[in-house]
Structures are given as C-alpha cells and as structure tokens.
C-alpha positions in Angstrom: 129.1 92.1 101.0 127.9 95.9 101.6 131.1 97.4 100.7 131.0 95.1 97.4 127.2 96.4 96.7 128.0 100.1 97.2 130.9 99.2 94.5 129.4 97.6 92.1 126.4 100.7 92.3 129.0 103.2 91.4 130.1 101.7 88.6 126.5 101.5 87.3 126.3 104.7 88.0 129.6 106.1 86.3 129.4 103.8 83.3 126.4 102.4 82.7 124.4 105.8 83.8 127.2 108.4 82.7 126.5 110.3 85.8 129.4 113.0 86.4 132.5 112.5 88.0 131.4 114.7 90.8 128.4 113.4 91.2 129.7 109.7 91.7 132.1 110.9 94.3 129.3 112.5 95.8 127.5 109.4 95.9 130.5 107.5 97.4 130.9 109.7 100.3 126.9 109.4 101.1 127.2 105.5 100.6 130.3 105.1 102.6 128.9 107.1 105.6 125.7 104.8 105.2 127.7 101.6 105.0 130.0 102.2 108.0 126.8 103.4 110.1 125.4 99.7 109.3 128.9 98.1 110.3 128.0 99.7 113.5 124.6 98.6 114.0 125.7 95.5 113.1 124.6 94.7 109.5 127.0 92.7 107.5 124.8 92.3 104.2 122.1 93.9 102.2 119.5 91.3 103.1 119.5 92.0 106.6 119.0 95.6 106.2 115.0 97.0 107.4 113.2 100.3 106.7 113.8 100.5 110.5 117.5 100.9 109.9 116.6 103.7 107.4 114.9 105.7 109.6 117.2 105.5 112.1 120.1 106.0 109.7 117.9 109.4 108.9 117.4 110.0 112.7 121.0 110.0 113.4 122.1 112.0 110.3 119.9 114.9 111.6 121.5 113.9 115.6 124.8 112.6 115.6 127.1 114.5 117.9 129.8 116.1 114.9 128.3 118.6 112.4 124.4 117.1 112.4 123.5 117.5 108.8 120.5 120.1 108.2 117.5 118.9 106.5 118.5 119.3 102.8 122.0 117.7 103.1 119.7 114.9 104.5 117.4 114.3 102.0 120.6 114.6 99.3 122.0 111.6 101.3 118.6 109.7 101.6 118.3 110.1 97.9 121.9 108.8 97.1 120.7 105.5 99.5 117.1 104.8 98.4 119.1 104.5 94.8 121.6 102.2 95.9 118.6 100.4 97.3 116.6 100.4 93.7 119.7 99.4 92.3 120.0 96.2 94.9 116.4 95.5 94.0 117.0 94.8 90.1 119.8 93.5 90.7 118.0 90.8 92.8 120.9 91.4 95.9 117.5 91.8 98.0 114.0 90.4 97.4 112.4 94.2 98.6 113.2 97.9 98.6 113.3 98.6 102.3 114.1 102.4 101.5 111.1 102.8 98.9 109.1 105.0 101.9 111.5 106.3 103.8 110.6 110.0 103.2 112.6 112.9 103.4 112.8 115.7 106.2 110.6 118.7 104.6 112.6 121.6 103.5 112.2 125.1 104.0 111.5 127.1 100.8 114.8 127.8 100.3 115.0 130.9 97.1 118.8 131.6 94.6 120.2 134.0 96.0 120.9 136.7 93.1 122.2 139.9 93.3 121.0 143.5 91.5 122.3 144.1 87.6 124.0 147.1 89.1 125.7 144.8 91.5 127.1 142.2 88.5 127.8 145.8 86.6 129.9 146.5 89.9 131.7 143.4 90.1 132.5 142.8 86.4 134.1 145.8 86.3 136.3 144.8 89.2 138.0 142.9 87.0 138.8 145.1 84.5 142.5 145.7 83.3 145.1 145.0 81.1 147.1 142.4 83.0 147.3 138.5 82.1 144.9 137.3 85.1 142.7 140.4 84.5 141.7 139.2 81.3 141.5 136.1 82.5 139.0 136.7 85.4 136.9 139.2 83.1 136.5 136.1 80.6 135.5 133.8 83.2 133.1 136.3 84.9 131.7 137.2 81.9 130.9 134.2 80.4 129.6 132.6 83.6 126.7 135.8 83.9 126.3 135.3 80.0 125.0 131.7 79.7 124.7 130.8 83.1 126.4 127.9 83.2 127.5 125.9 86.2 131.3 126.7 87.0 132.2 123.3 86.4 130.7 123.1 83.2 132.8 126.9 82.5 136.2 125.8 83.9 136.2 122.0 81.7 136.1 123.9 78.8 138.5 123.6 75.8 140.1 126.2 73.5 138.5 124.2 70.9 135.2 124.2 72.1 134.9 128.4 72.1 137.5 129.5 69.3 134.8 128.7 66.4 131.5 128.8 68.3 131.9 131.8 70.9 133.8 133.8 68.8 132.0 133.3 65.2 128.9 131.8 66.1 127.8 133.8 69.2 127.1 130.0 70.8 128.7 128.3 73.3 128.3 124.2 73.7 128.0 123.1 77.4 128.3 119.8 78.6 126.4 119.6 82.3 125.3 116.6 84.5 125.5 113.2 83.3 127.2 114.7 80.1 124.0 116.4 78.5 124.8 119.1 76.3 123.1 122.4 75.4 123.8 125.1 73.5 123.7 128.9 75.0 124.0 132.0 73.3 127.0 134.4 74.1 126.4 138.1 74.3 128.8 140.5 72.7 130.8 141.5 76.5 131.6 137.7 76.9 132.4 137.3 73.1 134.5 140.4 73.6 136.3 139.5 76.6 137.1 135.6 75.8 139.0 136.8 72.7 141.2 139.6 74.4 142.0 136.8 77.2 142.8 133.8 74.1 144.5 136.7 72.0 146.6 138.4 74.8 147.2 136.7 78.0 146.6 132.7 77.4 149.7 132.3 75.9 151.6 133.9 78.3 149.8 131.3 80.9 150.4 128.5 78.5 154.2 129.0 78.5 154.6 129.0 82.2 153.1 124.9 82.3 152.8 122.0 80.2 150.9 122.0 77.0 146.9 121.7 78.0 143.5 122.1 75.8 142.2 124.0 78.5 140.5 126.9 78.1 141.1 129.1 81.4 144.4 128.5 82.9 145.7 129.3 86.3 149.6 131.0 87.5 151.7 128.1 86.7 149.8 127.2 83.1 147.2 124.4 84.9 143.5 124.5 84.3 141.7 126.8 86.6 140.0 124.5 88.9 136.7 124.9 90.7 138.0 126.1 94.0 140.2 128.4 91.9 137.1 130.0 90.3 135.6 130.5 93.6 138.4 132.2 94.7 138.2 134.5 91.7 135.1 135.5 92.3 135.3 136.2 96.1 138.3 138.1 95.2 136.9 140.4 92.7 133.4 140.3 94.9 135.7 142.0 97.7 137.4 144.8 94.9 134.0 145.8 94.0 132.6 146.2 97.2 129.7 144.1 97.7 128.5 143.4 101.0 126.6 140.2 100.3 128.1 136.8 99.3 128.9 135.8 96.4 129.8 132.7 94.6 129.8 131.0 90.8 126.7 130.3 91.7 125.5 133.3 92.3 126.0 134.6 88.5 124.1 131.5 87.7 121.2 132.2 89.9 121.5 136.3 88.7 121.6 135.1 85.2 118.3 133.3 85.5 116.3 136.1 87.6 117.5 138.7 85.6 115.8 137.2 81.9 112.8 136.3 83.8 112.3 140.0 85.3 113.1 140.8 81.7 110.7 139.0 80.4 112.0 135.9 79.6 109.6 132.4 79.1 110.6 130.1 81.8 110.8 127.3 79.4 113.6 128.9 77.6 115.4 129.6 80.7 115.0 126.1 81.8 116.9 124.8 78.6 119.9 127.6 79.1 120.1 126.5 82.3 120.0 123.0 81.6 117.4 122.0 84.2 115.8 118.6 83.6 112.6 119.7 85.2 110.6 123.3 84.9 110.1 122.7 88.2 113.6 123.5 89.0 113.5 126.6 87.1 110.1 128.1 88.4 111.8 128.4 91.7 113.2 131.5 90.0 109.6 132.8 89.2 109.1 133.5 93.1 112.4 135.6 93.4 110.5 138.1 90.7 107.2 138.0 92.0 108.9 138.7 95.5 110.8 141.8 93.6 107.7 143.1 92.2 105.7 143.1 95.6 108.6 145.3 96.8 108.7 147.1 94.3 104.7 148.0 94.2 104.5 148.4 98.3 106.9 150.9 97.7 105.9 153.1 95.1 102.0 152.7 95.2 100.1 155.2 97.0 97.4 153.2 98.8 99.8 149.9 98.8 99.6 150.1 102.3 
C-alpha cells in the first residue's frame, strides 16, 4: 500500500507537476529510504503512519550508523516526505497530515562559494587552444560564467536552441526546474567561443557517434553529461592552478556575486538565475557585504 502511494506521488509529480527528471529521481530515493524505514518499524499502510514516526524517521536520518545525513540533506529529505504526505491528504489515502509540523533541523548559514574574477580569468584561460576538446571546454566554460546557468540546464542544450539566439541575438533560452524557461544574455567571449567550437571542432565530434541535436558533445560523439562537465571543469581548475574547489556550480555562484559587486539589482539577478524566490538570491547579497568589510578593515586607517 506504501510502495503503491510513493508511486502514484511520482507520477503526480512528473506529469501532473512537470517537476524535472532529476528532481523526481531525487524524490524517489528520499521516499524509498522513508518507505523501507516504515517496513522496519512495522507500518504496512499510510493510515497507520503518526507524526511520532516522523520524528523518529528524522532522528534516525541524523543517527543511523552508515553515513548519518547532516542537517541540510535532512531537511531536503523531510521536505521530499511532508509532500508525499500533502499529496496523501488530497488524495483522501489519509484523513490527516501527520508530517504538517514536523520541522526541520536548523541550518547553519551556509554562503556560494565564488571565486575572484582573476581566478575565472585564470581558469578560462586554461582552456584555451586550438584542439577539438579545447574549443569545446572553452564554450562550455564560457557560457556557464556568462549566464549562469545550472550545468544541467547548459549540457541539455541543442544546436538549435543557440545557432540563431547566441550567435545573432546575443540571448540564450534556458529551460531550468520544472521546465520554466528564461532568457539570459550572452556576452561577446561566450558568443565568440560557442561559434569557433560549432564552426571547427563539433563536426569532428559528430562524426565519431551517431547523429544527436546536442549541443556539447563528448570523445565518442555522445552528449556531454553532467558528470562529464564536472570533470571538465576540475580538469581545467587543476591546469590553471587554483587551490580552492571548484565545480559548475561554482561559475554559477561567481556569476551571481560578481554582477551584484558590480552593481547589479538583485531582482534582475534573481530572474538570470532563475530563482523562484529573491530570497534565494539575496543569499548572494551577504557574500558582498562580507567582501566589502574586508575590504574596508584592510585599507581604512582607523578600521581597527
């Protein structure tokens, strides 16, 4: 009856919702780790689950004996079950929400972690060169730190989807969670490097695999995958020198501290980004204000 539930959720989810493929296998892996922890217990069917169960089920994610989870991997879970719960409520599976006041563990303030201009300068430029995945990499590294889009959203692009509007248009369309789209601007280095890499190397990738719309290709002529783009990045992270981490993620979180120290409304940045909430964005606020207090302890005489 449980397993049937948790079904029947992520198909409301995936069709009914739209939510990303990712994020409904997201969802399954919370809700199958939920539903095998209440086989345990025992609990055979929705009805018989308590808010008691929930707050255990919370206790143990935080205690269990392989790889507790830390608090934020807990609340993502607890959020993926208090919507299955909503979802058995109007559904009428249960007469109650049992999970409506579980709460989360608090998190720390957790701020992006971006790195300096001089630092994305550093490790564009380790890309550089005239060789097939050169171009490549210096496309996809460019474009991520120009519109700051989520690799995922980068990497399920089409040819179609940039030929007209990157190269003429300066514009990129992005499709992100729960397939929203947005528009983003392209600066002239990105528009610049996507058309060397369509021009001279993508055909050479396209003839090594079978025919595919995809924009960024890997070796053997296959989209470039997420992983693969991780890879990339670490790679040219290590030619360039930089000592701290790095990750697709980390041009996103750069792209968005960078037009805010620049001056940048955060409203505007909260549409490139594609951020349903300002409140997401304004995290970004506090990485400037903290470079700013550095910045004025350091070079203000009576600053301390």
């Amino acid at each position: 009856m449980i397993e049937a539930a948790v079904d029947s959720y992520l198909r409301h989810v995936s069709i009914e919702r739209g939510l990303a493929t990712n994020t409904v296998a997201a969802y399954r892996r919370d809700l199958t780790m939920y539903a095998a922890w209440l086989e345990d217990v025992p609990v055979t069917e929705p009805r018989g689950i308590t808010a008691a169960h929930i707050s255990a089920f919370v206790r143990f994610l935080g205690t269990r004996g392989e790889s507790p989870l830390t608090a934020a991997s807990i609340a993502r879970v607890l959020s993926t079950v208090r919507g299955w719960h909503r979802f058995l409520l109007e559904e009428a599976l249960v007469d109650v929400d049992v999970a409506h006041e579980t709460k989360p563990p608090k998190l720390a303030m957790r701020l992006p972690k971006a790195i300096s201009i001089d630092e994305v300068t550093a490790l564009l430029a380790a890309t550089d060169g005239d060789d097939v995945l050169q171009l490549r990499d210096k496309a996809l590294l460019e474009l991520l730190y120009a519109t700051g889009a989520r690799v995922s959203e980068v990497v399920s692009l089409n040819v179609d989807d940039v030929l007209a509007e990157v190269l003429d248009e300066e514009m990129v369309r992005l499709t992100g969670k729960g397939d929203k789209q947005r528009i983003v601007p392209v600066g002239s280095y990105a528009r610049a490097a996507v058309n060397a890499y369509v021009v001279r190397a993508r055909p050479t990738l396209s003839g090594r695999g079978k025919a595919t719309p995809a924009l960024f290709l890997g070796v053997r002529g296959q989209r470039v995958s997420r992983q693969n783009a991780w890879l990339i990045i670490r790679a040219a992270a290590e030619r360039a020198g930089l000592t701290v981490p790095v990750s697709p993620h980390t041009l996103r979180h750069s792209f968005a501290t960078h037009l805010l120290a620049g001056g940048a409304d955060v409203r505007v940045v909260q549409e490139l980004l594609g951020h349903s909430s300002v409140a997401t964005t304004q995290i970004y606020t506090l990485v400037t204000v903290d470079t700013l207090r550095d910045m004025y302890t350091t070079a203000h005489p009576r600053a301390r």
